[in-house]
Wavefront OBJ file of the C-alpha trace (Angstrom):
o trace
v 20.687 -25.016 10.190
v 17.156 -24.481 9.828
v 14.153 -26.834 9.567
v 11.907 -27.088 6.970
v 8.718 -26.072 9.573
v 11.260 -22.700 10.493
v 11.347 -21.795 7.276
v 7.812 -22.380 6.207
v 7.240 -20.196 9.133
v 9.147 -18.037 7.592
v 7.875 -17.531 5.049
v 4.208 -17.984 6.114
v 5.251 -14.801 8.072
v 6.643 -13.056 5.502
v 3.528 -13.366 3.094
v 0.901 -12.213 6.040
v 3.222 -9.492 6.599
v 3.296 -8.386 2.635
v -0.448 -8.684 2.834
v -0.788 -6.825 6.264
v 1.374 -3.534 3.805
v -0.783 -3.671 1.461
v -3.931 -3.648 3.386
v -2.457 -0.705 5.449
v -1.748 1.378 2.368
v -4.803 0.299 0.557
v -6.596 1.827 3.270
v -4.446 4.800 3.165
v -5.027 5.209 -0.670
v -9.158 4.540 0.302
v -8.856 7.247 2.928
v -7.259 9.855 0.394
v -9.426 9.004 -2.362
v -12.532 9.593 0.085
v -11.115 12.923 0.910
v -10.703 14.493 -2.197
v -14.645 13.470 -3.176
v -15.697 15.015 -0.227
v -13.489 17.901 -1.134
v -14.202 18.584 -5.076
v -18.202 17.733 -3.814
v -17.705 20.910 -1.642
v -15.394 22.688 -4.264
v -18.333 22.828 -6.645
v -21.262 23.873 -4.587
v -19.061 26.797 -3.237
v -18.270 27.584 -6.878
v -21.769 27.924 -7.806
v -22.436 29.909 -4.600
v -19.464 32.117 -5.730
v -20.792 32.206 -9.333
v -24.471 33.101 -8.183
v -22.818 36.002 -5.886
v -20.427 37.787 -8.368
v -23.551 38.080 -10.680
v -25.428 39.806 -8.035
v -22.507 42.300 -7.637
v -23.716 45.749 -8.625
v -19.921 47.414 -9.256
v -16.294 46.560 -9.053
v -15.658 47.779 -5.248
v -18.528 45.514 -4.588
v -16.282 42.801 -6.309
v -13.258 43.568 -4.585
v -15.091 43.360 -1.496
v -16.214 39.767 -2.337
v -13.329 38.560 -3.554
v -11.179 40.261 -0.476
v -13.739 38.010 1.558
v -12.624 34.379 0.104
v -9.634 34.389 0.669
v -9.843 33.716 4.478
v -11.879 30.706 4.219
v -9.878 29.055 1.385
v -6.780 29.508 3.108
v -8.257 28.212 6.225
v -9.902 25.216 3.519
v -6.221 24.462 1.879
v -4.799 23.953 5.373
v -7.601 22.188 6.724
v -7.456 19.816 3.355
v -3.281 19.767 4.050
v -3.859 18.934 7.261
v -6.255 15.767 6.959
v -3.844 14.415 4.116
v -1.042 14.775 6.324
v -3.013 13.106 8.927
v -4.168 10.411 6.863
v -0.292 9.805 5.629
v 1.098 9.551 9.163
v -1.571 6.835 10.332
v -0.507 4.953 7.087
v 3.280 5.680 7.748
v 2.736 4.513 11.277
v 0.840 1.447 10.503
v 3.647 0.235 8.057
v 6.093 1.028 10.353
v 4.803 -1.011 13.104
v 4.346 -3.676 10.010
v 7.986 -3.367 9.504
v 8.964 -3.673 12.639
v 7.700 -6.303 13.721
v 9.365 -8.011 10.588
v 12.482 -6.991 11.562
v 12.247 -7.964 15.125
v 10.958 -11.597 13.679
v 14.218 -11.425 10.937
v 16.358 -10.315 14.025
v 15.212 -13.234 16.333
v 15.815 -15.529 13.333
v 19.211 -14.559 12.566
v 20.137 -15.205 16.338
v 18.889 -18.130 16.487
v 20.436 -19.553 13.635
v 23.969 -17.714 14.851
v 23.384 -19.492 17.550
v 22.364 -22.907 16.278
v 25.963 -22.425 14.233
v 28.085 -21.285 16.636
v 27.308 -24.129 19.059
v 28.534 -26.456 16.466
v 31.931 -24.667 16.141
v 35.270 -26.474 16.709
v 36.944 -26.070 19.463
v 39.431 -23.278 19.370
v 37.316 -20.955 17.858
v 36.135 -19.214 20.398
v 37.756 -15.539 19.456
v 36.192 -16.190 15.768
v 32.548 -17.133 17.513
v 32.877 -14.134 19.798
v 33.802 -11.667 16.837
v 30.292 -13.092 15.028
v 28.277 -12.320 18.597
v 29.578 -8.868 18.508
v 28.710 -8.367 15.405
v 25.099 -9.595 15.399
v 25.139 -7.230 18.432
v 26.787 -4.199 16.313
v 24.126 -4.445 13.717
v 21.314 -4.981 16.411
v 22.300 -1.429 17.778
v 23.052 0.091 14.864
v 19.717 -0.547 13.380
v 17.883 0.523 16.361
v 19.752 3.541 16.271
v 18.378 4.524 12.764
v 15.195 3.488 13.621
v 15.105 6.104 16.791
v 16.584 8.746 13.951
v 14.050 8.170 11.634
v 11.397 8.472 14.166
v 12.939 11.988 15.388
v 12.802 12.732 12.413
v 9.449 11.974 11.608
v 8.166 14.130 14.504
v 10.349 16.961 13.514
v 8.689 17.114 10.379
v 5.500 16.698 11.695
v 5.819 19.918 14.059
v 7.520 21.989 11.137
v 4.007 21.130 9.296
v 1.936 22.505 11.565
v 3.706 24.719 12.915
v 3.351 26.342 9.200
v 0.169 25.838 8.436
v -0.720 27.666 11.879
v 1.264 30.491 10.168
v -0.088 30.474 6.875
v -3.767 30.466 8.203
v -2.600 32.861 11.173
v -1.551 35.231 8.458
v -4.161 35.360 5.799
v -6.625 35.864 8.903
v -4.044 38.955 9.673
v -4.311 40.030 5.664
v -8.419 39.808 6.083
v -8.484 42.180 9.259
l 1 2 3 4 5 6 7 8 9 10 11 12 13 14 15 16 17 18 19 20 21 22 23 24 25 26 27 28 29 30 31 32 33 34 35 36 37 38 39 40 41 42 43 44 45 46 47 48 49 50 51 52 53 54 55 56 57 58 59 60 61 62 63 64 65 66 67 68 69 70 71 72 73 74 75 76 77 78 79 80 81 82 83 84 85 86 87 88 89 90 91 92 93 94 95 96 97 98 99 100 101 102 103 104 105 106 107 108 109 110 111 112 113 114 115 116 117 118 119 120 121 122 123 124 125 126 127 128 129 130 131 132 133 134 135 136 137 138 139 140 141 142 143 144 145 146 147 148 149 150 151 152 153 154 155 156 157 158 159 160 161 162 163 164 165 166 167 168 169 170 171 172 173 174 175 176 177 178
């Protein structure tokens, strides 16, 4: 059984914790926001440099030519622009994480201790029933680790299949501008 001081503890913990998310992925959401000013901000003084140029072209290969020449640095601009928002989600993703984590180790201890605190108090005789419970706490332990090492494999999977593609995509409009 638990005390009244464990579980005001509790859920002491649990509240900083809530607060601690929501920091992390106001931050995130502040980070984002901050990006895209920066990037509309530079969106609309290249469009008025691109505006002031196609009015100083004198035909339509002189066009082509211009045109033929943006597309380099915008591709190289989307990826870049990918690339911070993907970098700005994976600090968030990795700050909640360790958020989480540590809840889970704090829920984990809990539960063991409170297994614990009732299995000590079992009759006698019961040994086979308390040892079935121990495994079990056990079986759940592992098993959660073990989706929490997936889900980080994961996680780095995807984050070498993103740049391993935007490498390509900038690799091969530089290829279409030569």
């Amino acid at each position: 059984m638990q005390t009244a001081e464990q579980l005001t503890a509790m859920q002491k913990s649990t509240i900083a914790a809530a607060f601690a998310l929501a920091a992390a992925t106001f931050e995130g959401v502040e980070k984002t926001v901050e990006l895209n000013v920066q990037a509309v901000k530079a969106l609309l003084g290249e469009a008025e440099e691109h505006a002031q140029a196609v009015l100083s072209v004198k035909d339509a290969q002189g066009l082509l030519a211009l045109q033929a020449g943006q597309r380099q640095p915008a591709a190289e601009k989307a990826a870049s622009y990918s690339r911070h928002v993907y970098d700005i989600a994976a600090a968030t993703s990795a700050e909640v994480t360790k958020i989480v984590e540590a809840q889970v180790a704090e829920l984990q201890r809990n539960v063991l201790a409170a297994v614990d605190t009732a299995l000590k108090s079992a009759p006698a005789g019961s040994e086979n029933a308390v040892a079935l419970v121990k495994s079990s706490v056990a079986a759940a332990s592992n098993a959660f680790d073990s989706v929490q090492k997936a889900a980080k494999q994961a996680a780095e999977t995807a984050e070498a299949n993103f740049k391993r593609v935007t490498t390509s995509v900038v690799n091969g409009t530089q290829q279409q501008a030569a």
